[in-house]
Structure formats: C-alpha cells, structure tokens
PAVOKE-525567 format. One record per residue (C-alpha): x negated, y negated, z negated. Coordinates in Angstrom, 1 decimal. Layout:
REM PAVOKE-525567
<r x="X" y="Y" z="Z"/>
...
This chain:
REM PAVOKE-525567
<r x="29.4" y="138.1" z="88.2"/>
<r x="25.7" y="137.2" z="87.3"/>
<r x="23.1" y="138.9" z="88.6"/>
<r x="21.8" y="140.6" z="85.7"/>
<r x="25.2" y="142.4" z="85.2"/>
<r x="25.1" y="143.5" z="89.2"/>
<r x="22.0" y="145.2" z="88.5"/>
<r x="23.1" y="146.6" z="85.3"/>
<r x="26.0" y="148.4" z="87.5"/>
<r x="23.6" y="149.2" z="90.6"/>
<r x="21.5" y="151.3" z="87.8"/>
<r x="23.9" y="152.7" z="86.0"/>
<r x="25.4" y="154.2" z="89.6"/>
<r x="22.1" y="155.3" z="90.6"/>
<r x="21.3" y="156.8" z="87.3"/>
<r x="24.6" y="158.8" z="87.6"/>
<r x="23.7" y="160.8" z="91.0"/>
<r x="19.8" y="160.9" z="90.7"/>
<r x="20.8" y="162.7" z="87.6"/>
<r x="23.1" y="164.6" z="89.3"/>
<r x="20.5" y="165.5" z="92.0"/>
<r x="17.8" y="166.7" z="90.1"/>
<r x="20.6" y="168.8" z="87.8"/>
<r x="21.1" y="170.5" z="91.7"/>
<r x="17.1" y="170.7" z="91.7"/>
<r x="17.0" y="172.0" z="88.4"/>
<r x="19.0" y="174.8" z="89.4"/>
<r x="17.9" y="175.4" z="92.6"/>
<r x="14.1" y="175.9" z="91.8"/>
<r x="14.4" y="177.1" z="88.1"/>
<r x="11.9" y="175.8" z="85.4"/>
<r x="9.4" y="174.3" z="87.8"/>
<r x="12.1" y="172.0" z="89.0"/>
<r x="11.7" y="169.7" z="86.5"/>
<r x="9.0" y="168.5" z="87.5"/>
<r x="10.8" y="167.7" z="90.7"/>
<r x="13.8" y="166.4" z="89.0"/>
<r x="11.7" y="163.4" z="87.2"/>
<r x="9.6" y="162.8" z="90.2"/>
<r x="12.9" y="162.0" z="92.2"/>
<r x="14.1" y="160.1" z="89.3"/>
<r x="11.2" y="157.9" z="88.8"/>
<r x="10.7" y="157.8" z="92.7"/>
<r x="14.6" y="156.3" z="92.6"/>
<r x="13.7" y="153.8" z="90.0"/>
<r x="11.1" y="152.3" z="92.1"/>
<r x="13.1" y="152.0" z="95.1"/>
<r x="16.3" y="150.8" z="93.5"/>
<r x="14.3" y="148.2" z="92.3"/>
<r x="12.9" y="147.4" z="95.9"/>
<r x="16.4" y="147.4" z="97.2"/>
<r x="18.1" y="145.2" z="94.8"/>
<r x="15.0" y="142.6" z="95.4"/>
<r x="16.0" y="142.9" z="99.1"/>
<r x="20.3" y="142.8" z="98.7"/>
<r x="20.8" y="140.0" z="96.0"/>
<r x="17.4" y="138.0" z="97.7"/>
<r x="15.1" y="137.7" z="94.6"/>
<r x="11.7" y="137.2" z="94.0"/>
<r x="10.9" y="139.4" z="90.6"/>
<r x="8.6" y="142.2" z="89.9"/>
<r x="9.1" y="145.6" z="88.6"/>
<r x="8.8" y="144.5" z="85.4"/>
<r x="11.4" y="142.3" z="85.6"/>
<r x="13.5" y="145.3" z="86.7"/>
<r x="12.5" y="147.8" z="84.2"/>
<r x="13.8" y="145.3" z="81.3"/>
<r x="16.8" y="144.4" z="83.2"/>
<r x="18.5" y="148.0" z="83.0"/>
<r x="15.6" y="150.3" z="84.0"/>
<r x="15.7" y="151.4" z="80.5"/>
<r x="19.5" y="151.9" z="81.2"/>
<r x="18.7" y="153.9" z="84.3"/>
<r x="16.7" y="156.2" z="82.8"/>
<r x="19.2" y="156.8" z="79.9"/>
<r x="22.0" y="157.6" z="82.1"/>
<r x="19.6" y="159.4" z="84.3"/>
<r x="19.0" y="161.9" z="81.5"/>
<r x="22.5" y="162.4" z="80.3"/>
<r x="23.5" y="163.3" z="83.6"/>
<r x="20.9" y="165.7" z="84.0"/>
C-alpha cells in the first residue's frame, strides 16, 4: 500500500472518533462546547500529523500533511460531529 493511501486511512480513522469526541463534548458542556470540540479537533490534526511522521519514518512538514488527507480529516471530522 503506498504511503499516501496509509495516511489517507490514519485520517479518516482519526477523523471518525475526534468527531465522535467532541459530539460527547458538545453534549456534555452545551453551546460553549464547541469551542472545545474544534480545539480538540484541530489539536488532533496536528498531532496525527506528528505521529504519522514518527510511524511510517518521513521527513515532511505539515503542509505536506494537510494536502495529503488533512482536508479529508477535517471533512469526516465534521460529519461525525
């Protein structure tokens, strides 16, 4: 599998249960959880980046990242939540 498509899946997994999580937030604190919710979902973004450096051993920056299924993450991130 190349890598682009293992960090297509790693996003789309992590955009699935961040979204879930900051539905849980949402509900738990009312309105002003939303703030909350897309602080931990931008704060998961970052370090899902930092981990996926660190498992498949590259040497990209965020940017990289973002274009390589950030976008996706953040679309799955919302219809979950």
């Amino acid at each position: 599998m190349k890598t682009e498509n293992k960090i297509m899946t790693v996003y789309i997994i992590a955009g699935v249960v961040v979204g879930y999580l900051s539905f849980l937030v949402r509900n738990i604190y009312g309105e002003s959880g939303n703030y909350v919710a897309i602080s931990l979902a931008l704060i998961f973004l970052v370090v899902t980046a930092e981990f996926m450096k660190k498992a498949f051993k590259m040497n990209q920056d965020f940017k990289w990242f973002w274009s390589n299924g950030g976008w996706i993450y953040i679309f799955i991130w919302f219809i979950t939540w």
